[in-house]
C-alpha positions in Angstrom: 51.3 -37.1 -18.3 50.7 -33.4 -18.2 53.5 -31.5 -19.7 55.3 -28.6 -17.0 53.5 -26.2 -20.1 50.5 -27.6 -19.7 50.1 -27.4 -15.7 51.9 -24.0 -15.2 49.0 -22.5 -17.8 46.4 -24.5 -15.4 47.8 -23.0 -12.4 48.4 -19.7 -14.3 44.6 -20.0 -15.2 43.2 -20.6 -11.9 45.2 -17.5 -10.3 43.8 -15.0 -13.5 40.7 -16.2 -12.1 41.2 -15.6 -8.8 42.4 -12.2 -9.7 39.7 -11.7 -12.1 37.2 -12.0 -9.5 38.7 -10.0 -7.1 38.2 -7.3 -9.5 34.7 -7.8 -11.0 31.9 -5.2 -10.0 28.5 -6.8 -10.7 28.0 -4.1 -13.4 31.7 -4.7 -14.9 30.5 -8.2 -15.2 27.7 -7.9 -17.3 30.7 -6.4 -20.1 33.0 -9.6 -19.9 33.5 -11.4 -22.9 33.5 -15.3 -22.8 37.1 -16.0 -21.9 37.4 -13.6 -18.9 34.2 -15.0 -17.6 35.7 -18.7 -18.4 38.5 -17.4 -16.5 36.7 -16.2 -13.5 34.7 -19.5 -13.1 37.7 -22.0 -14.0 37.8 -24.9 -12.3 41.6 -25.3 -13.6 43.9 -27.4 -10.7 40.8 -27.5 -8.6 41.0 -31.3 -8.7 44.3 -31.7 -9.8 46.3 -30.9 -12.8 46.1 -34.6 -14.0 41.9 -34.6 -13.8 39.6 -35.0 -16.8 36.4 -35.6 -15.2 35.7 -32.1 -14.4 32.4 -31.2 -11.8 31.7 -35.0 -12.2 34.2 -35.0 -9.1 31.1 -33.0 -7.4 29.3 -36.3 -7.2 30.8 -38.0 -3.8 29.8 -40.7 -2.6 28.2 -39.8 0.1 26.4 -37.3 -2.3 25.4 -40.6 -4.2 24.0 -42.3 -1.4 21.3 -39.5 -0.6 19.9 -39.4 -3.9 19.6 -43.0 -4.1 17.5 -42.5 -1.3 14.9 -40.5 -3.6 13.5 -43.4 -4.9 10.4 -44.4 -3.0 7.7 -44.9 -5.3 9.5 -47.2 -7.8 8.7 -44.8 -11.0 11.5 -44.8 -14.1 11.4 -42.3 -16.5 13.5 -43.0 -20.0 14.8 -39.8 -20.9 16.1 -41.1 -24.7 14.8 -40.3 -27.7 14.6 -43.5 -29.8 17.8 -43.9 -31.9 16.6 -44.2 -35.8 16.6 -42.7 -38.6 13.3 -40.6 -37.6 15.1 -38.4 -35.7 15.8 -34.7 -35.6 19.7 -34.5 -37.1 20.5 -34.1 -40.7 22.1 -31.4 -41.6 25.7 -30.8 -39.7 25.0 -34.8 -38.4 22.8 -37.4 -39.6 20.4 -39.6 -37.7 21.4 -43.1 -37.3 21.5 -45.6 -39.7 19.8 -49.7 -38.6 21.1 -52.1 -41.0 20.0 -55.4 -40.5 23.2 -58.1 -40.5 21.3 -61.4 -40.1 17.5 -62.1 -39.9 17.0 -65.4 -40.0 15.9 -66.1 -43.2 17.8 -68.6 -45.7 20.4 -69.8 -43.0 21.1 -73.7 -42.9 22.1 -74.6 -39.8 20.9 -78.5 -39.2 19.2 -78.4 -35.9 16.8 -75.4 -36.9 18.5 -72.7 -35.1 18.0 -69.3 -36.6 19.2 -66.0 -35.6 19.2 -62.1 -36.2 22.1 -59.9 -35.9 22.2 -56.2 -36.6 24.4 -53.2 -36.8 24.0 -49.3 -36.5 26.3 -46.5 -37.8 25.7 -42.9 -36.4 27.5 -39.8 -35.2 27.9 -40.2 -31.3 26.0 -37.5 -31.0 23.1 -37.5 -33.7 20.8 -38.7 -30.4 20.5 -38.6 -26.7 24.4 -38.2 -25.7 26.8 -36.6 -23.4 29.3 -34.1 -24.8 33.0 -34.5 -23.5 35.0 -32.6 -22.1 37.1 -32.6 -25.5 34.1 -31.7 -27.0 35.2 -27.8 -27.3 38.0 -25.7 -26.3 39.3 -22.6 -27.8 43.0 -20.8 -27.6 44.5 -24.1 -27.9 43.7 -25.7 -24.7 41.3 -27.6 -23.5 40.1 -28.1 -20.3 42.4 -28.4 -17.0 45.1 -26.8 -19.7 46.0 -29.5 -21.7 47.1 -28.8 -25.3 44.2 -29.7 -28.2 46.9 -31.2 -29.9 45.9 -34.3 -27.9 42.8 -34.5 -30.2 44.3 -36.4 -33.1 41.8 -38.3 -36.1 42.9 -41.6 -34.0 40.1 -39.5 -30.8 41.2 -37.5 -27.3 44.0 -39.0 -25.4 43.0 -36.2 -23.3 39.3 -35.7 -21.6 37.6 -37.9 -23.6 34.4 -39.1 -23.0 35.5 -42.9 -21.6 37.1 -40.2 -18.5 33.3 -41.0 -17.1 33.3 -44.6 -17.4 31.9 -44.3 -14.0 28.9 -42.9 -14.8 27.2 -39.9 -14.0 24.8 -40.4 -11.7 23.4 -39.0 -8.5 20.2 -36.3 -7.1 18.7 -34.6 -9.8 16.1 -32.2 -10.5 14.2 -30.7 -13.4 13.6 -27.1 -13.7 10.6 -26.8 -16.4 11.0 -23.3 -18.1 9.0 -23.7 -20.5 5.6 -24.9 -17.7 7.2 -21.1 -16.3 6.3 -19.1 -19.3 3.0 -20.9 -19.8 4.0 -22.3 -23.1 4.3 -25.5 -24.9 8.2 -24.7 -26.0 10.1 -21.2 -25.7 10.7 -19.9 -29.2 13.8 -19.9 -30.7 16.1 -17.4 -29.4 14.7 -17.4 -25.9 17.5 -16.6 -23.3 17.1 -18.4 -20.5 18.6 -16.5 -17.8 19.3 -17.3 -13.9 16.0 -15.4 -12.9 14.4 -17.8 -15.1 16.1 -21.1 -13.1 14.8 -19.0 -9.7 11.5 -18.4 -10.8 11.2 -21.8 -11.8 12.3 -23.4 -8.8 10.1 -21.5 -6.8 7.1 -22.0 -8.6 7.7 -25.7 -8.2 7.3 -25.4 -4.9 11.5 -24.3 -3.7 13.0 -27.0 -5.0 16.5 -26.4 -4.0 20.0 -26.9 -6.7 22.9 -27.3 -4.9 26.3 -28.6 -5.1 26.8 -32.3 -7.1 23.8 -31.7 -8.4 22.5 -32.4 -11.8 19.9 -30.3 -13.6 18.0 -30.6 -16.1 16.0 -27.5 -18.3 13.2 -28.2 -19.8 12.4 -25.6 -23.4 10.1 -27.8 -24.8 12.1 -28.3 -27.8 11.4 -32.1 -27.7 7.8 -31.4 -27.8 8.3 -29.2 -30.7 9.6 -31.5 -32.4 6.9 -34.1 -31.9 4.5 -31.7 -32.6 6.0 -30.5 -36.1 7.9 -33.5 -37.4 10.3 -30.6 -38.8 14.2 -31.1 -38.2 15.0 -28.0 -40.1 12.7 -26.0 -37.5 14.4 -27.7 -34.6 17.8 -27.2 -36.0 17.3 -23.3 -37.2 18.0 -22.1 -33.6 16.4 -22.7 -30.5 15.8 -21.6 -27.0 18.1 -22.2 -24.3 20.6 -21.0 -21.4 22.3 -17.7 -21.7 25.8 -16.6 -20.7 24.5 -15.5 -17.1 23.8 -19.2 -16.0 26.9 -20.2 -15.9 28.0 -18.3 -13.1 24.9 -19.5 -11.4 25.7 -23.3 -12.1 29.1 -22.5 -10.8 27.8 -20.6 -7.5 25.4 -23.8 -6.9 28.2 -26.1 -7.8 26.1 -28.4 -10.2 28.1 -31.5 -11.3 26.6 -31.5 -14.6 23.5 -29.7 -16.8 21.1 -31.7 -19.8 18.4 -30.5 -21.7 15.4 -31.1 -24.4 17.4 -29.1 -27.0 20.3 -30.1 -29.1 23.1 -27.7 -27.9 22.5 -26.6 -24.0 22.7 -23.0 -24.8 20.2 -20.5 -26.7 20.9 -19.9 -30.6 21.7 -18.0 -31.9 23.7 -16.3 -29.4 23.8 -13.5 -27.4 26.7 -12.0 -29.0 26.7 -11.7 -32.6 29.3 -13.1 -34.1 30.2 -15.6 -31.7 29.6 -19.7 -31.6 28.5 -21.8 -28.5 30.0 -19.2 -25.6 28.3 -21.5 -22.9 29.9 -24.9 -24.6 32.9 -23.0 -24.4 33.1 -21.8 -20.6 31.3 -24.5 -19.1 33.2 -27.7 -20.9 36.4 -25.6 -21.4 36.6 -23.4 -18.4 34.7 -25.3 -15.9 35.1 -28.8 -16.4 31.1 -29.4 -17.0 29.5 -32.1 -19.1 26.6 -31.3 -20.9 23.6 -33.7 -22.0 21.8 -32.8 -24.9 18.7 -34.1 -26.9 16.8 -36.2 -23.5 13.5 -36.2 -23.9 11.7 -34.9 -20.6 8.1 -34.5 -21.4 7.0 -37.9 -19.6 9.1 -37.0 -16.6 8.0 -33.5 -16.6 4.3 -34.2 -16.3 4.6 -37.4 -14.0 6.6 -33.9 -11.9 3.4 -31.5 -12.5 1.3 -34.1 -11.1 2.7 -35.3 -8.1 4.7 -32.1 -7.0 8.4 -34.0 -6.5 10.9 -32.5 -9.1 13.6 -34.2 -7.4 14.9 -37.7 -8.4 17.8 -40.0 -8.7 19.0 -39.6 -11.8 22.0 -42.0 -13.5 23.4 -42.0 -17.6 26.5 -44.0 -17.7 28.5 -43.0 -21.2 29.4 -45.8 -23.7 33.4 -46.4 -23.0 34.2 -45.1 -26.1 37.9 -45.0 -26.6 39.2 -41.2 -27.2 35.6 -40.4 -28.3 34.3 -36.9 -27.5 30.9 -37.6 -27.1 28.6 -40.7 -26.7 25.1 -41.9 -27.1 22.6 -42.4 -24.0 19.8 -43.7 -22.3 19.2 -41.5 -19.3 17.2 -43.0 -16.8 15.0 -40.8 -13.7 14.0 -43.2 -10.9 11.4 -41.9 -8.4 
């Protein structure tokens, strides 16, 4: 249960925000550090003071329904870049490791049977993956306001990523920045900013983002990295969304954001000095999960061709017990 501590500083949070935004001039904005903005856009109490599923809650059912009517043509689009040691982690993570339990050879059993078994050992997120909402937090709290003392080495006992066991799935629709700009990926460093998600959608054709959405940003960053073979280059820093988009997500109500690159947000950041600001306000403050590493260059071009950047979109997370991040297999169904 929530401790009184814990759900006064929820409520206590939501009400600074309240106040905050009462008071916030456009130009006063564009001064705010990370935590008054996190407090401005909390979603703190706005489902409860018990909830750790955050804008996932955006996703009704009847929101579901719709987008599973977005599937007429029968297309699916794998969004997962192959689990193996090939991959672009090894530094701060390492790529997965196959071992091979069984194959077959030398076993005995009478009738002829023979069989292979395997194994794999990796950091939950050293591939395709979700990041929880115990993922990051700062100030002691994560979000809703319970204490980070609930991460313990046994996992979360608070938001955790096995809080989604339902899935998230529902409409979708890609954004391509990098088609925008007329490049094959944005260089590192590249803010993306919410005039960048505008222009984007208009030039494919208006597509609309609105509430229980789930978008997905296209850099180009997987394509870099299929291109150069270099995990060093793709891990040095890297294109991605600035501090201004998550006030957009927030007005547009988006249930959840991915992308090609490997932390969401640009790096290094827009403030010197300072370490994954949009991890922070949008799994801290607002309740957002994040998907990181998909691979959209298949999807994106099937988009180009045929005009429809819209799709039902569906990644259920591994029930990982107190784990703050899993591996998976996004799927785009058109």
């Amino acid at each position: 249960m929530t401790t009184t501590t814990e759900a006064s500083d929820a409520s206590q949070h939501a009400q600074a925000s309240d106040a905050s935004q009462d008071a916030q001039t456009p130009e006063s904005r564009q001064q705010e550090t990370f935590r008054e903005l996190g407090a401005r856009l909390s979603n703190w109490g706005r489902w409860g003071v018990e909830d750790e599923r955050g804008t996932a809650n955006l996703i009704t059912a009847e929101r579901l329904v719709a987008a599973g009517r977005l599937i007429r043509q029968g297309k699916v689009f794998d969004l997962g870049i192959p689990v193996g040691a090939d991959g672009p982690q090894g530094t701060f993570r390492q790529n997965p490791l196959h071992v091979m339990l069984e194959t077959g050879q030398g076993q005995q059993i009478p009738c002829g049977t023979r069989y292979s078994d395997d194994y794999i050992v990796m950091p939950l997120q050293s591939s395709t993956q979700w990041d929880a909402l115990a993922h990051v937090y700062y100030d002691d709290r994560l979000y809703n306001g319970f204490g980070a003392s609930s991460i313990t080495v046994k996992g979360a006992a608070r938001c955790s990523i096995d809080k989604q066991a339902k899935g998230i799935a529902g409409r979708a629709v890609l954004l391509d920045v990098a088609a925008l700009h007329g490049v094959e990926w944005l260089a590192a460093g590249t803010v993306i900013t919410p005039a960048d998600l505008e222009a984007a959608a208009e030039r494919q054709g208006g597509v609309r983002v609105g509430p229980g959405d789930i978008l997905l940003v296209r850099t180009g960053w997987r394509r870099k990295f299929l291109t150069e073979h270099d995990p060093g280059a793709f891990l040095a820093g890297e294109p991605g969304l600035g501090m201004g988009c998550c006030e957009w997500l927030k007005d547009r109500d988006v249930a959840a954001v991915a992308s090609d690159n490997w932390a969401i947000e640009v790096l290094p950041g827009e403030v010197p000095g300072e370490f994954l600001t949009v991890h922070l306000v949008l799994i801290r403050d607002m309740g957002m999960t994040l998907g990181e590493l998909l691979d959209l260059e298949e999807l994106a071009a099937d988009c180009e061709a045929d005009g429809v950047w819209e799709f039902f979109f569906t990644a259920p997370p591994l029930k990982v017990t107190g784990g703050v991040g899993t591996p998976i297999n996004p799927l785009a169904l058109k």
